[in-house]
Steps between C-alpha positions, in 0.01 A plus 500: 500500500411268784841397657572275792872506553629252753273445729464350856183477680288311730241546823780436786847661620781299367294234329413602122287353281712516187855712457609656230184464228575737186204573261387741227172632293516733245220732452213344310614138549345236672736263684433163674645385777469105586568334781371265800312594765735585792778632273490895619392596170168699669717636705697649222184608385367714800884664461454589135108608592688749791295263759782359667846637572805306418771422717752582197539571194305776263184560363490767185172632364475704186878583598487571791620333848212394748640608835151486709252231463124506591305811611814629532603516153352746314194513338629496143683228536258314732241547212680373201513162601158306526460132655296218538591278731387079523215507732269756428327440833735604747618805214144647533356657796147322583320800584468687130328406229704445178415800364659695824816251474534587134495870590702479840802606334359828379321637822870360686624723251265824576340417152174366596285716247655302203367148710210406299615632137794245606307176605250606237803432239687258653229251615388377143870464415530261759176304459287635773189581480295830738362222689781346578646820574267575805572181684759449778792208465296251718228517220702444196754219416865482487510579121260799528774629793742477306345685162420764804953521630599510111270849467591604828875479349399660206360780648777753522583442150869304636809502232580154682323207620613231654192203533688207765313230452203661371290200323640249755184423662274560187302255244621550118237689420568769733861484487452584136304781539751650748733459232350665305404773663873600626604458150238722341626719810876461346393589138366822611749604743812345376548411867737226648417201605677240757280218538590209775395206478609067528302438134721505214236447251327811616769726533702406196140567296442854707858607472768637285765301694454291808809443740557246701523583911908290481580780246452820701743341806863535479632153455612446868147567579345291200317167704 
């Protein structure tokens, strides 16, 4: 289980984003979460991905209570959770080619022998091709990124993903195909899904449930 219990966050002392924001996935299920832009829901979404620690509240993973977040947690629990964030531009470093950003988290990992059985696999899954695969992010387009951040956070084989805003800058096509791919992922994993996002058509087709952003606050906090 994926379980945010409570929680208070935001960037400065005194001045959260959001208080008191409450929600669950079970293992296997894919959950929307809708809102507007601005709302704190990515926030909650770097919490639940161990990115970003809250100010209160609780985070419980597979059952147990996340106490340290980033490179501090530890690995295990840093590497059951995969993300893809909005912009795949300032997600990717501009120096590697996709192929090295699909395999970054193995040699980050001390696994860089398994690198290219990895991409190898997870490149046509995605829809990219080996030439695409030796180019840098300058030379590709936003789409192509993007196919590139989904394997990267496929890589380690995560129990949970969490995509915030994922297909947000992306034609249909492409959005589609992302789609797809995490949900071929799903099938053969049985992992969990939270998927953020402000289109209800998309999410209520990709999901088992979407919930609204007003539901997860405490009605004090509700806007």
């Amino acid at each position: 289980m994926l379980e945010l219990d409570s929680v208070t966050a935001g960037y400065e002392p005194r001045k959260p984003v959001f208080r008191g924001a409450s929600l669950t996935v079970a293992p296997g299920e894919s959950v929307g979460l809708l809102g507007p832009s601005g709302c704190g829901k990515s926030t909650l979404a770097r919490v639940a991905a161990l990115l970003h620690r809250p100010d209160a509240g609780r985070l419980v993973l597979d059952g147990t209570e996340i106490t340290t977040w980033r490179h501090r947690a530890p690995r295990e629990r840093r590497t059951a959770v995969g993300v893809v964030f909005q912009q795949p531009r300032t997600a990717a470093d501009p120096r590697l080619t996709l192929a090295d950003l699909i395999a970054e988290p193995l040699r980050a990992t001390g696994r860089k022998n398994e690198a290219a059985a990895r991409v190898a696999e997870l490149a046509p899954a995605v829809g990219l091709t080996p030439e695409l695969l030796t180019r840098r992010p300058h030379a590709v387009s936003d789409g192509q990124l993007q196919r590139a951040c989904l394997a990267r956070a496929l890589t380690l084989r995560p129990r949970w993903l969490v995509c915030d805003e994922m297909t947000a800058m992306l034609d249909a096509s492409t959005t589609a195909a992302l789609v797809a791919a995490v949900e071929t992922y799903r099938q053969e994993t049985g992992a969990g899904l939270l998927a953020v996002g402000h289109d209800r058509v998309l999410l209520d087709r990709w999901c088992d449930r979407t919930v609204e952003w007003r539901d997860c606050l405490p009605p004090e906090e509700t806007p």
